[in-house]
N, C-alpha and C positions, 0 to 999 in steps of 0.2 A: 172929505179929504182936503177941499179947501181951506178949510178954519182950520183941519188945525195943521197946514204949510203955511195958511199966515201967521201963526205964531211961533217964531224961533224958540221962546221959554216953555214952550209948554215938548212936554215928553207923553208919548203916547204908547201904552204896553198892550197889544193884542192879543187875550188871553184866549183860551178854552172853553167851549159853554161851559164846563164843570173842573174848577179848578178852587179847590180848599186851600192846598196846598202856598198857593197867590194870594189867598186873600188872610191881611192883619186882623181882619174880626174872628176869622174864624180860632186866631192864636190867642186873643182876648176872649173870647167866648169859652177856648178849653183849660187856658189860666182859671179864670170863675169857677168852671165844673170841678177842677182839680181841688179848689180851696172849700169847695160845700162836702167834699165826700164823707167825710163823718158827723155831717151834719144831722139831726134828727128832731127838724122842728115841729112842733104840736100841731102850727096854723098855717094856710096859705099867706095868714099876714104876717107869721113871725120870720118866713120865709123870705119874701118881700123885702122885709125889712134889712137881712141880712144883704140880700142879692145887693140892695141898693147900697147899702154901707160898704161892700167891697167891691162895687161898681164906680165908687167914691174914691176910697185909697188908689185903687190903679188910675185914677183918672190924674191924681198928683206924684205919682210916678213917670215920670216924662222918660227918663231910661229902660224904664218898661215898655211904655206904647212902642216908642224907636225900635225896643228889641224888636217887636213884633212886626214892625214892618221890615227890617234887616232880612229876619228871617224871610221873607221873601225872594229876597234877593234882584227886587225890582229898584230899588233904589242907586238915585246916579251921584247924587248930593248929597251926601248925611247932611246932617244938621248938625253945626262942632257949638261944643258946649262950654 
């Protein structure tokens, strides 16, 4: 509790041991599964391959990540673009 009253910049959210809901990966994680659902690859590597190629696009989607962490609704500061 010390550290973080010594820093005025930093915000601190105390969540739930179990909270989906809170967390931006889990919105990025169900984004991914949504975009595989009619996928039907032969190989675990052709799989792979996909997974990381649209692990890629949303990574150069910045209004995307944002949404995701929006959604939370943990955020005090957006980031103005």
């Amino acid at each position: 509790r010390a550290l973080i009253e010594a820093r005025p910049w930093l915000t601190v959210f105390y969540l739930p041991t179990y909270a989906p809901d809170l967390n931006p990966v889990e919105m990025a994680w169900s984004h991914l599964k949504r975009s595989l659902g009619n996928l039907a690859p032969c190989t675990l590597d052709e799989l792979a391959k996909v997974i990381r190629s649209r692990l890629k696009q949303m990574q150069y989607r910045a209004s995307l990540l944002d949404a995701f962490l929006a959604h939370t609704g943990l955020i005090t500061n957006p980031r103005s673009t």
